[in-house]
C-alpha positions in Angstrom: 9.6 -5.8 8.5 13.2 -6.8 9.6 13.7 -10.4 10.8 13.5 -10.7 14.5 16.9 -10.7 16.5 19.0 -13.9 16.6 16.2 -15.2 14.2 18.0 -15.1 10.9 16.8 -14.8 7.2 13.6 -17.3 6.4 14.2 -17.3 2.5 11.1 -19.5 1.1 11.5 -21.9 -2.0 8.8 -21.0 -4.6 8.2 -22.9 -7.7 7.5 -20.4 -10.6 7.5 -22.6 -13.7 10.4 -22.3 -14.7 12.6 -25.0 -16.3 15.8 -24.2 -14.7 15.1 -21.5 -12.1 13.4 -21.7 -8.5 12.6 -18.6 -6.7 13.7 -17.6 -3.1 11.8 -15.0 -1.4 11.9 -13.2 2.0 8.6 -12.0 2.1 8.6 -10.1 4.8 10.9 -7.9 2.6 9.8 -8.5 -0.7 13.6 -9.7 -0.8 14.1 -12.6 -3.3 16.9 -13.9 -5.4 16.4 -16.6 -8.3 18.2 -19.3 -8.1 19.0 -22.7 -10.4 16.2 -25.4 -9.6 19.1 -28.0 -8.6 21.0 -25.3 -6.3 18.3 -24.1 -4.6 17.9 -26.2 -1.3 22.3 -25.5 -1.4 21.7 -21.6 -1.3 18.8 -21.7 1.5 21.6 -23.0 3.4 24.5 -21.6 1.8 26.0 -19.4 4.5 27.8 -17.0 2.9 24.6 -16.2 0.7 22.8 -15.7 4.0 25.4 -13.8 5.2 25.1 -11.1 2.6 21.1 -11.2 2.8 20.9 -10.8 6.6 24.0 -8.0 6.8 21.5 -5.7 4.3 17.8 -7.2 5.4 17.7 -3.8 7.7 17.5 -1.8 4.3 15.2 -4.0 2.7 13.2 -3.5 5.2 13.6 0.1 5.6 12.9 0.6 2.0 9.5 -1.4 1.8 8.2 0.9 4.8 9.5 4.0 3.4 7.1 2.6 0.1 4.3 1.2 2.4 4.0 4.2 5.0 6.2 7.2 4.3 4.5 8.3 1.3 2.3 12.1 0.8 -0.2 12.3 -1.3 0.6 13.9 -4.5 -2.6 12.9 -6.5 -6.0 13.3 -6.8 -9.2 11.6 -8.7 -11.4 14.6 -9.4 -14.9 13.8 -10.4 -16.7 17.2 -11.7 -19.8 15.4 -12.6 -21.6 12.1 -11.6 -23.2 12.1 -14.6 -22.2 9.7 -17.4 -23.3 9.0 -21.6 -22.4 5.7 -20.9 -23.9 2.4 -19.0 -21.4 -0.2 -18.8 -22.3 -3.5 -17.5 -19.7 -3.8 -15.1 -19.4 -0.1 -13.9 -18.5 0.6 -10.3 -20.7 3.7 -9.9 -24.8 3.4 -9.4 -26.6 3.5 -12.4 -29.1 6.6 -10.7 -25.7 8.4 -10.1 -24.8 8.5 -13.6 -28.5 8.9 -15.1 -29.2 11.9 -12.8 -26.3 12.6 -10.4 -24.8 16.6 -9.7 -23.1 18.3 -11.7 -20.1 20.7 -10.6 -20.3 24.4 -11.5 -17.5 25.8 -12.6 -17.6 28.3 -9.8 -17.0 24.8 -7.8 -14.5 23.5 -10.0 -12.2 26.6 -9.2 -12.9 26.7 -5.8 -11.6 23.1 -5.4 -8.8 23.3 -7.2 -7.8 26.6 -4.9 -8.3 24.2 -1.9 -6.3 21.7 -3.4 -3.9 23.7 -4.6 -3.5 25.1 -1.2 -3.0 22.3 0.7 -0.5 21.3 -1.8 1.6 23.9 -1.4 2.0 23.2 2.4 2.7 19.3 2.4 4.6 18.2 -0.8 8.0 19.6 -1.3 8.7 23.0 -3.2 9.0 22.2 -6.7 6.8 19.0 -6.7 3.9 19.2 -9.0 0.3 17.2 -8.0 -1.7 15.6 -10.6 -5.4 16.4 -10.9 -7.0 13.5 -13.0 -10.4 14.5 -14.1 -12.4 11.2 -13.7 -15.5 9.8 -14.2 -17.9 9.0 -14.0 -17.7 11.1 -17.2 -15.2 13.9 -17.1 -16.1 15.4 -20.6 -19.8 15.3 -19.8 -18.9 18.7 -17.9 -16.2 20.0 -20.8 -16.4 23.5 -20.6 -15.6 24.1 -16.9 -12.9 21.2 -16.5 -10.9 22.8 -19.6 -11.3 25.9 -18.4 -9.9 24.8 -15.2 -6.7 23.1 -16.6 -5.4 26.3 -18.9 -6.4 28.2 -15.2 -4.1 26.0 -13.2 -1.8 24.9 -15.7 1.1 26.4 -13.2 -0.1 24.5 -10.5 -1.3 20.9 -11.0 0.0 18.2 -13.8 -3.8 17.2 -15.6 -4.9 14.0 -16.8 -8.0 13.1 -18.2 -10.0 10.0 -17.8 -12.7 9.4 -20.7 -14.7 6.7 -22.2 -13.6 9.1 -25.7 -17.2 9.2 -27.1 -17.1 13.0 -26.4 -13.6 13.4 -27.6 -14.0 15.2 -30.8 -11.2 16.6 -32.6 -11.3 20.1 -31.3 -10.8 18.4 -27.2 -8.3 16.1 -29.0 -6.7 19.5 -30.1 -6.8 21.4 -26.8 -5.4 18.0 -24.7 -2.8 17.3 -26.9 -1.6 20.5 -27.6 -1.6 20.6 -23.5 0.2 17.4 -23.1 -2.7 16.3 -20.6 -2.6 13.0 -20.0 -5.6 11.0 -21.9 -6.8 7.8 -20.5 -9.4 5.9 -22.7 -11.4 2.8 -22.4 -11.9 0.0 -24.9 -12.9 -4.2 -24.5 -12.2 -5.6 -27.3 -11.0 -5.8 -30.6 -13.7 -5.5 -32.7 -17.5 -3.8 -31.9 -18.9 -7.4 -31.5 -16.7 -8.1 -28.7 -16.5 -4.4 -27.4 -20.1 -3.4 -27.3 -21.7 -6.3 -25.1 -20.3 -4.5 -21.9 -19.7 -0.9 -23.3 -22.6 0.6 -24.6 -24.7 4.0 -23.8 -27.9 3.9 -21.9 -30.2 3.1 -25.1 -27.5 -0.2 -25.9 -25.5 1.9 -28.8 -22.2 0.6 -28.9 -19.4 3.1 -28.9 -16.1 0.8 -30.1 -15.9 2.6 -33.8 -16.2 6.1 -32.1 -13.0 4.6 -29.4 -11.3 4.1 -32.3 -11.5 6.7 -34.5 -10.2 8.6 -31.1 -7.3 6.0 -30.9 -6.9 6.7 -34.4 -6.2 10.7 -34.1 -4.0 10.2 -30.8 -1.7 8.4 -32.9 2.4 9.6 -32.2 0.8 11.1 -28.6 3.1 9.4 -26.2 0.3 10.6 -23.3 -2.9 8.2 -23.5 -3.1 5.1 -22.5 -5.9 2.3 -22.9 -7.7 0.5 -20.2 -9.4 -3.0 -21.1 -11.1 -4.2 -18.6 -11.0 -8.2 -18.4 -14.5 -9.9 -18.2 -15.8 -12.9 -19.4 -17.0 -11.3 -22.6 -13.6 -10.3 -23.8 -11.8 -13.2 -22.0 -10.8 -15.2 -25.4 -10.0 -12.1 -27.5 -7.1 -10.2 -25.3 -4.5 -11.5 -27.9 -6.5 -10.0 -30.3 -7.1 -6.7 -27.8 -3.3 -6.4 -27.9 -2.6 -6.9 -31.5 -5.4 -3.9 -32.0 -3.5 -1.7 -30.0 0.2 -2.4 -31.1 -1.3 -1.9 -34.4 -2.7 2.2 -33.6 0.5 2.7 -31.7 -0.9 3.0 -28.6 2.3 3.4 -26.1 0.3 2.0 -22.7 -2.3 -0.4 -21.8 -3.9 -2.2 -19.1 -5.7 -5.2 -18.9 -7.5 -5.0 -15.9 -9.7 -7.6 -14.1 -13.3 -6.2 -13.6 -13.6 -4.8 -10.5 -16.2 -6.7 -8.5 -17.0 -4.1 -6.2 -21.5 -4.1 -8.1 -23.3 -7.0 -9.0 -22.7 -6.1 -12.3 -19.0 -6.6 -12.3 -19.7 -9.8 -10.0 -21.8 -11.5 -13.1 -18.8 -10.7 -15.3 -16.1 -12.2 -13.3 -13.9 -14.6 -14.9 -12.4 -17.3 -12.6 -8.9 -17.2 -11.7 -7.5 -19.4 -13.7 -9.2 -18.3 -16.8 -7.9 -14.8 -16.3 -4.3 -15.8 -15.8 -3.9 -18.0 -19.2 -5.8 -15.5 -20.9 -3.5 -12.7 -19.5 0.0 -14.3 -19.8 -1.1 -15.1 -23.5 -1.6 -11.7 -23.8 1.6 -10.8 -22.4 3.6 -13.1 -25.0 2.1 -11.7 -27.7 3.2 -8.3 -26.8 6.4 -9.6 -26.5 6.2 -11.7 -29.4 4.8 -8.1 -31.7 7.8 -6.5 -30.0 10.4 -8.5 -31.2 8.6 -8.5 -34.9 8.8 -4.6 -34.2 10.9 -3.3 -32.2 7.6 -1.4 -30.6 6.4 -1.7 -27.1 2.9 -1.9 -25.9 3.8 -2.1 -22.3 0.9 -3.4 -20.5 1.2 -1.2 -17.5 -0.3 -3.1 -14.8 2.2 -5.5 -15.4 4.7 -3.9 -16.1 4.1 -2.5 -12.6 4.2 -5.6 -10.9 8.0 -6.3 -12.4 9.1 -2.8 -11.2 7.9 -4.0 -8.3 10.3 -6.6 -8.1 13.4 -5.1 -9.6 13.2 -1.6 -8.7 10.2 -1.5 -6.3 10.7 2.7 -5.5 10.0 3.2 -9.0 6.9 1.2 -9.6 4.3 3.7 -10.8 1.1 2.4 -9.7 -0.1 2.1 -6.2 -2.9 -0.2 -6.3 -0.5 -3.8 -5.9 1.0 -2.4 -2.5 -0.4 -3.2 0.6 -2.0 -0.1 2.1 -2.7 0.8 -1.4 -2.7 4.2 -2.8 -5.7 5.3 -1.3 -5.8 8.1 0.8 -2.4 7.4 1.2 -1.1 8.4 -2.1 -3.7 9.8 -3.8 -7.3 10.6 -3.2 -11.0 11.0 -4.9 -12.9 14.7 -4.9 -16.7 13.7 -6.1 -19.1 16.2 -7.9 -20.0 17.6 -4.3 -16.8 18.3 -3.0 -17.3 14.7 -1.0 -13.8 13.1 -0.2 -12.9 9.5 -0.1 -9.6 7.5 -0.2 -10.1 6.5 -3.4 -13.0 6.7 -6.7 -13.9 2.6 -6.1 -15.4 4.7 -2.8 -17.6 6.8 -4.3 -21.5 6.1 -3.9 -20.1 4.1 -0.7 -20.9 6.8 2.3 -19.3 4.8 5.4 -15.9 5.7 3.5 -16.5 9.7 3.1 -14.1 11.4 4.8 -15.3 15.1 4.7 -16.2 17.5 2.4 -13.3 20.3 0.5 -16.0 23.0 0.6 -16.1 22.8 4.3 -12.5 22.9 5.1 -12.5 19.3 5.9 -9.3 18.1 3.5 -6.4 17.8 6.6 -8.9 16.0 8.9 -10.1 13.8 6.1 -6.2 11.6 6.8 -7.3 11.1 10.0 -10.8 10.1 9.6 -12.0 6.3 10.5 -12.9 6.0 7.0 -10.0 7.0 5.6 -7.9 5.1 8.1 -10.0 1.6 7.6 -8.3 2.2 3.9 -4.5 3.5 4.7 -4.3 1.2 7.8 -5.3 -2.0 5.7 -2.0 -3.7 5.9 -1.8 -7.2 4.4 -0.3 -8.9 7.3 -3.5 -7.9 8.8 -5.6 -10.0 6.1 -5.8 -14.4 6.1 -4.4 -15.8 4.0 -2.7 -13.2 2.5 -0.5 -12.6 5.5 1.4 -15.7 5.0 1.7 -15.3 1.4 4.8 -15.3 -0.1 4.1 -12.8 -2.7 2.0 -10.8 -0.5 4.3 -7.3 -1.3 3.8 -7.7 -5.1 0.0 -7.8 -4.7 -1.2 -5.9 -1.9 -4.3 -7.8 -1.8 -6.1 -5.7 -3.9 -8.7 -4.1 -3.8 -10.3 -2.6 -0.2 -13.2 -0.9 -1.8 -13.9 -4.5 -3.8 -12.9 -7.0 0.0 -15.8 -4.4 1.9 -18.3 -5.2 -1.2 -17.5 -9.4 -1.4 -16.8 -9.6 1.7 -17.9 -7.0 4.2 -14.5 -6.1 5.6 -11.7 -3.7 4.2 -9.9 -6.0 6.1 -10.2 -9.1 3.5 -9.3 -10.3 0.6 -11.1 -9.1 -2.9 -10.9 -10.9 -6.0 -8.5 -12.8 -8.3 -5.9 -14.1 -5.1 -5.1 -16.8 -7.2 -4.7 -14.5 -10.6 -2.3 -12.8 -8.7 -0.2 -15.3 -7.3 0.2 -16.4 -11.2 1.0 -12.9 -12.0 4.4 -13.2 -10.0 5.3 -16.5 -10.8 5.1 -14.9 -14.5 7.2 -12.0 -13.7 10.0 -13.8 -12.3 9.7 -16.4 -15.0 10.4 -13.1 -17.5 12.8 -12.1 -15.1 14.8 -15.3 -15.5 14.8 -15.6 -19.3 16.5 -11.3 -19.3 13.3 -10.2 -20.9 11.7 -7.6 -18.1 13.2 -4.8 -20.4 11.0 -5.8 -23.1 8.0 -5.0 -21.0 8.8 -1.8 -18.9 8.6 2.0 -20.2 11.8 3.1 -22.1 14.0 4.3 -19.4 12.3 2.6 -16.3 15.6 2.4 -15.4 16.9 6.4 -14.9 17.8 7.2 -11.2 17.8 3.8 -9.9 20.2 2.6 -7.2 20.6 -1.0 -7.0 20.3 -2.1 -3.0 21.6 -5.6 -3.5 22.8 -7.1 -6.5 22.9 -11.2 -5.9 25.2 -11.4 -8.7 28.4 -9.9 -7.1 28.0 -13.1 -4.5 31.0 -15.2 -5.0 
């Protein structure tokens, strides 16, 4: 929000570890300049330097609300089964959901995407393509009827699939690729021994060699990406997690802290400062492999939080924005036409918001349990509201603050992993290296509001 009348621009000093640069940050705005360590109490005075800051804080602020509130949804998280081969330690979703849960039809499956495809059509602009994800639980589980479905709305939705790859064989590697739908894949660790102790099938089969013999066939596909999620089995080995995947060529990762939204994911929890030396080691060695190179593995979580920073309209994910992308941006259809804000909902009924099959999908926006989502604002939230950073985190994740702590309208997990995250962004930011971590051409169509180095 803009600074009050009369009250001037409140830039705040942060230390981000850097040897020679201090950061100053507007938070309000998500405005923030870096500055030399030994000039920095100068420029929070400097008037001409607040001069130029206050004459444009209106469009800062104008462009962070625009982000924050102006947004359609263009996305959705499409579950067409609750069923799942898989029982991973940490998984979000109850276990009796994924041993026994429904199954869409494909009758169902069409009928949804009509619905969706309809509704569509009359909000998003003329042109504008929405993304159906098929998500899990496990997508493939239900093959036949969610392929079906994508070469029968190929005209009308962008697809992307989100597997655990164990039921990827080479004739669905085939029919996705040859698609170009989206493949999203999950994998722990570098090796099976690592891997297996929270990814495993009902019976305790590890799965890593099959993950890898998927990675293997996928590589040269520029669409998949890899999700790790960060526990304290894998917590020591992310280095390794990243060398793995530079080595298959796998264009995107994420290294994601478990979501501690089931006890399961509570018992793997790392603490915060385990997670963020762990992480930013991880993040070196990409960018130590993509010097050696000259290949990225861009670790897209991150990667998000820099765009975040220097170009924050084109930051592509939407859960390190405060309301996040749930029911805001996107939204979750479950395997009975159910609709929540977002999938870390589902098997949570006090945030189901109606039901596609009975026409429920406009009224759903304005439902209280959509709205305890999309009106979660982070000023709303202690501490985070007088955070400095509290625009490049979002204090993540509603579905996990209402599991910890009761409330959508608290903190979840990791504050202080977060916090770290910044300080590391701006520290890459400093040294001229964000390129090395953002997708090739981040950078096409952006307009630069400010640019602090045409002060005199």
């Amino acid at each position: 929000m803009p600074s009050e009348a009369g009250a001037g621009v409140s830039l705040a000093p942060v230390n981000i570890g850097h040897g020679q640069y201090t950061a100053l940050v507007e938070p309000s705005t998500a405005f923030w300049s870096l500055v030399r360590s030994d000039r920095a109490g100068d420029m929070i005075c400097d008037p001409s330097f607040l001069g130029r800051v206050e004459a444009r804080i209106g469009e800062f602020a104008t462009e962070m609300e625009r982000l924050r509130y102006g947004l359609l949804p263009s996305a959705v998280y499409f579950n067409p089964t609750e069923r799942c081969n898989m029982n991973c330690t940490y998984c979000y979703l109850p276990e009796g959901m994924r041993r026994r849960g429904a199954h869409m039809s494909r009758e169902d499956i069409f009928r949804a995407l009509v619905e969706l495809r309809g509704y569509f059509r009359r909000t998003l602009p003329e042109g504008d393509m929405p993304q159906v994800i098929f998500h899990g639980s496990e997508p493939m589980m239900n093959r036949a009827a969610v392929f079906e479905a994508i070469d029968s709305f190929s005209e009308d939705f962008v697809f992307g699939v989100q597997t655990n790859g164990t039921l990827l064989d080479s004739e669905a590697i085939e029919y996705l690729t040859s698609r170009e739908v989206s493949i999203g894949l999950s994998l722990d660790g570098p090796y099976s021994e690592v891997a297996d102790r929270t990814r495993h099938t009902f019976s305790m089969h590890g799965v890593f060699d099959r993950v890898v013999r998927v990675l293997e066939a996928l590589r040269g596909y520029e669409s998949y990406s890899v999700i790790c999620t960060v526990t304290l089995e894998n917590l020591d080995h992310l280095s390794e997690m990243v060398d793995l995947l530079h080595a298959l060529e796998a264009p995107t990762c994420m290294l994601n802290p478990v979501r501690c939204t089931l006890e399961g994911g509570r018992k793997a929890r790392p603490s915060d400062s385990a997670l963020a030396a762990a992480y930013v080691q991880a993040l070196d060695r990409s960018y130590e492999l993509y010097q050696e190179s000259g290949r990225k593995l861009v670790v897209a979580n991150f990667a998000n939080i820099v765009l975040a920073m220097i170009a924050p309209t084109a930051r592509r994910l939407m859960c390190d924005i405060s309301p996040c992308g749930g029911g805001r941006c996107f939204f979750a259809v479950d395997a009975h036409g159910d609709l929540f804000p977002c999938s870390e909902f589902i098997g949570l009924e006090g945030f189901r918001g109606g039901n596609l099959f009975r026409g429920d999908l406009q009224g759903c926006f304005d439902s209280s349990a959509f709205r305890s989502v999309t009106q979660r604002a982070v000023e709303m939230i202690e501490p985070c509201r007088s955070c400095v950073f509290r625009h490049f985190c979002g204090a993540p994740c509603p579905a996990e603050a209402f599991e910890l702590n009761g409330a959508t309208a608290s903190r979840g997990a990791f504050c202080d992993f977060y916090q770290e995250q910044a300080r590391y962004a701006l520290r890459v930011i400093a040294d001229g290296r964000e390129d090395a971590f953002l997708w090739d051409g981040w950078d096409r169509d952006v307009v630069t509001t400010f640019d602090v180095n045409s002060i005199s």
